[in-house]
C-alpha positions in Angstrom: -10.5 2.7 0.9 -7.9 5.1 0.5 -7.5 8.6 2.5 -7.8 10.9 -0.5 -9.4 14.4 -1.4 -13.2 13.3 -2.5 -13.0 16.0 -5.5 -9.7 13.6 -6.6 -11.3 10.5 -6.1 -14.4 11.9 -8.2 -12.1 13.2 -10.9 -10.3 9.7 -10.7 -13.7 7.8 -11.3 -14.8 10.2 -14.3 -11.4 10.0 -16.2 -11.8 5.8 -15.7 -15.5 5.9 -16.9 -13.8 8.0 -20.2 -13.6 5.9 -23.2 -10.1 5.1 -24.7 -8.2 7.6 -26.5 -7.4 7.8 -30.0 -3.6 7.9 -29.5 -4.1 4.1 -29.5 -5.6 3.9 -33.0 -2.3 5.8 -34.2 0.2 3.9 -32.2 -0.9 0.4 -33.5 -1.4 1.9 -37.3 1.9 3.2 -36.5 3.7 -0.5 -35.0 1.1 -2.8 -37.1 -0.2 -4.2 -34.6 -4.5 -4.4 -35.7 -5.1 -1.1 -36.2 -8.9 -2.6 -37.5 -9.6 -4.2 -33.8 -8.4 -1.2 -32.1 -10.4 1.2 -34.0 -13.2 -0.8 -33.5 -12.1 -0.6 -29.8 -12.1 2.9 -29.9 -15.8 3.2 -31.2 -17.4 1.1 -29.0 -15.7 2.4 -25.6 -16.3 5.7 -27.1 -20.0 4.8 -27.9 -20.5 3.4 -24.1 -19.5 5.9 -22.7 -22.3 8.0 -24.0 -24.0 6.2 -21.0 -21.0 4.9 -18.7 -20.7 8.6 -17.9 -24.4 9.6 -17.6 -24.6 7.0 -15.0 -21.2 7.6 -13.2 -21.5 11.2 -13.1 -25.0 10.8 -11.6 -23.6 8.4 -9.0 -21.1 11.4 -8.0 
């Protein structure tokens, strides 16, 4: 859709396919604001993406 470098646009999909980072976890501990959901939202983006990014990459 967009006129960009394919290696960018591959490096684009991979880094969306990630799971969410940790730093999130420590900024709602940090401003109270439920630190148990976002954990938990942590774990299971990070456990997807076990296979999110098996199938992306092979996709690419």
């Amino acid at each position: 859709m967009f006129p960009i470098d394919p290696l960018l646009r591959n490096v684009i999909v991979v880094m969306a396919a990630m799971p969410s980072a940790a730093n999130t976890t420590l900024y709602a501990i940090e401003f109270e604001a439920e630190p148990q959901f976002v954990s938990s939202a942590t774990l299971v983006t990070t456990l997807a993406s076990i296979f999110s990014l098996t199938f992306v990459l092979n996709l690419l």
